[in-house]
N, C-alpha and C positions, 0 to 999 in steps of 0.2 A: 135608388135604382136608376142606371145610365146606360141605355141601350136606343137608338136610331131606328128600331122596329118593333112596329107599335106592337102586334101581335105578341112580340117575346117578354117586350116590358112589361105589359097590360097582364102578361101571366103570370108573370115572375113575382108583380104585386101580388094578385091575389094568392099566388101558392102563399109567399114569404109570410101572408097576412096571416096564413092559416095556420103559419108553427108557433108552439111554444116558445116565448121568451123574446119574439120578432117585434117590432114595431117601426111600419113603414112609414117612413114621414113624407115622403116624397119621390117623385121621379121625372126625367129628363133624357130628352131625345138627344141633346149635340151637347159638344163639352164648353161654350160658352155657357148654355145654360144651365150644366150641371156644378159650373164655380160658382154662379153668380146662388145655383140653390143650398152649394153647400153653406157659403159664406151664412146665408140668408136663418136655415134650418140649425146648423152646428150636429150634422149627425155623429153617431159613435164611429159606423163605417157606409163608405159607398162601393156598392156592387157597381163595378167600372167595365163597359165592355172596351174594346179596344180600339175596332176601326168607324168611325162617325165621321159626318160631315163635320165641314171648321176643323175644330181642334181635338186630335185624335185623345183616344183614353190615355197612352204613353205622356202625349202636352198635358194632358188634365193632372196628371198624376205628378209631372215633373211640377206644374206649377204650385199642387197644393205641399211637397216640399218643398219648395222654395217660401212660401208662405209660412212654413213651418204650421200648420191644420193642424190639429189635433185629429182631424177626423183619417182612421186608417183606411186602406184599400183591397179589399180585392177581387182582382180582374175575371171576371167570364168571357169565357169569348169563345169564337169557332177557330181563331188562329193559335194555333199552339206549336208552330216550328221556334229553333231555337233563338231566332234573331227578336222576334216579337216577346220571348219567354225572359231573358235576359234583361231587351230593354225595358220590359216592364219592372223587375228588380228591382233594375237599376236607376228606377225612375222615382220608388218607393213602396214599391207595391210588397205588402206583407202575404199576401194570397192570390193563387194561379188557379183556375178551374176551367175547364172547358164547360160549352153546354151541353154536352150529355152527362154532365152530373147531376146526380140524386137530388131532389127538395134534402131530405137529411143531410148532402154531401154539403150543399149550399149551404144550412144553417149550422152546421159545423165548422164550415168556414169563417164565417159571420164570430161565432163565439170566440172562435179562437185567436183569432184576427184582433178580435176586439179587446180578448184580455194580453194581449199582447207580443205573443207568437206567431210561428209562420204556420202557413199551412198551405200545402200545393197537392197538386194532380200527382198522381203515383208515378205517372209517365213523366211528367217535368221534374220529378223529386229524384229520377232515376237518371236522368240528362245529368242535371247537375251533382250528383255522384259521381256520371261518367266525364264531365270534366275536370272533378276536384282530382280523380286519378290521375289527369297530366299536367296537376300542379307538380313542381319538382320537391322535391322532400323538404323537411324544416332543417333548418339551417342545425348543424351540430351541437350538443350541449354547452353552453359555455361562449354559444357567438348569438350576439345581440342580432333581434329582426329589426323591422324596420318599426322607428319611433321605441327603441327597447326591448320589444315584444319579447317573451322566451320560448324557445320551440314548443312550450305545452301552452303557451297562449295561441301559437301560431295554429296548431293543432286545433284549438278548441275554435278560433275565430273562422277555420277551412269549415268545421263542420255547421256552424252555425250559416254559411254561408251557402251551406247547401240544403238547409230548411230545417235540421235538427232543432228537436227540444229539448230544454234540458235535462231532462229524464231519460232523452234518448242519447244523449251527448255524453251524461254519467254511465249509460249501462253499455257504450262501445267505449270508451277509455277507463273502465272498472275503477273508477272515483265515485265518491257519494255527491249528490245534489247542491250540499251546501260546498265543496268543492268548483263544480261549474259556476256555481252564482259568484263566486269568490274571481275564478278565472274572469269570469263576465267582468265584475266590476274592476279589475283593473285595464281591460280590454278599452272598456268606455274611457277614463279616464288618459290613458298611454295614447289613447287617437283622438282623442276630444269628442268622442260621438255621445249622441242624447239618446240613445236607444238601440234597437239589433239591426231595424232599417239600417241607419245610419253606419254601421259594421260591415254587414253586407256589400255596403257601395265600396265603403274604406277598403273591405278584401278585395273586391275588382280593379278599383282604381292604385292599390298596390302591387297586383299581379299574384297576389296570394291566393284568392281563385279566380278561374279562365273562366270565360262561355265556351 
């Protein structure tokens, strides 16, 4: 747990301590010391807020991709406009919450974060819908995207970029499950990405989705 205020961190322990399936190993006021805890600890994920002294939660989160962490992210915070929501994505972060969300909302996150999916705010999850809308359409049947991609990879990599799961991604393009996992791995493989993080960034940095 990574938060600059003692009162929010010192809660946020004890709620987190109280749910089923939680186990808090540690926490940290600034993001020096929240690299030097993760390195230290090796958690599964760290609740990251965003604006701290030193080295914001965006640096913390860029350095432990670059690190290549195992350990996933995601963000709490009370900044939730779209510039701070993005660079946090974009930085690696597999989850977006504000603090007015639930102890449930929290530990929900935690899980799902953890087993390897996105999970954001319903208000960030609706942003980035309403920018996937002013991606321009996939390129026509029969024309290569970018590194190969084929408009239903393109398709499938827009949505995953805007927080879908796969079960959500199967029941808006009316494919079955073991289809999207199929889309997925060649997605990884055609952009050389280690994961959906890593897809994410790939779609922004190719303009296949906008902030």
């Amino acid at each position: 747990m990574v938060d600059d205020q003692t009162v929010v961190r010192e809660g946020l322990v004890t709620l987190l301590g109280l749910l089923s399936g939680i186990r808090v190993v540690g926490a940290a006021a600034d993001g020096d010391t929240a690299l030097a805890e993760i390195a230290r600890l090796d958690p599964d994920v760290v609740l990251l807020d965003l604006h701290m002294p030193g080295r914001s939660g965006i640096e913390v989160a860029e350095e432990l991709t670059r690190q290549g962490c195992r350990t996933r992210i995601v963000v709490l915070t009370t900044y939730s406009d779209d510039d701070w929501v993005f660079a946090a994505l974009r930085a690696g972060a597999r989850g977006f919450l504000t603090k007015d969300a639930s102890g449930e909302e929290i530990a929900a996150a935690i899980h799902t974060v953890r087993e390897g999916q996105a999970q954001l705010d319903p208000s960030v999850q609706r942003r980035l819908l309403e920018a996937l809308d002013r991606v321009p359409p996939p390129a026509p049947a029969g024309v290569a995207g970018p590194d190969g991609l084929t408009p239903r990879e393109t398709e499938v990599l827009r949505l995953v970029a805007a927080g879908h799961s796969n079960d959500e991604i199967a029941e808006l393009l009316h494919v079955s499950r073991a289809t999207v996992k199929t889309h997925l791995n060649h997605l990884l493989a055609k952009t050389a990405s280690r994961d959906r993080a890593q897809l994410v960034r790939y779609a922004y940095r190719t303009g296949l989705a906008l902030p």
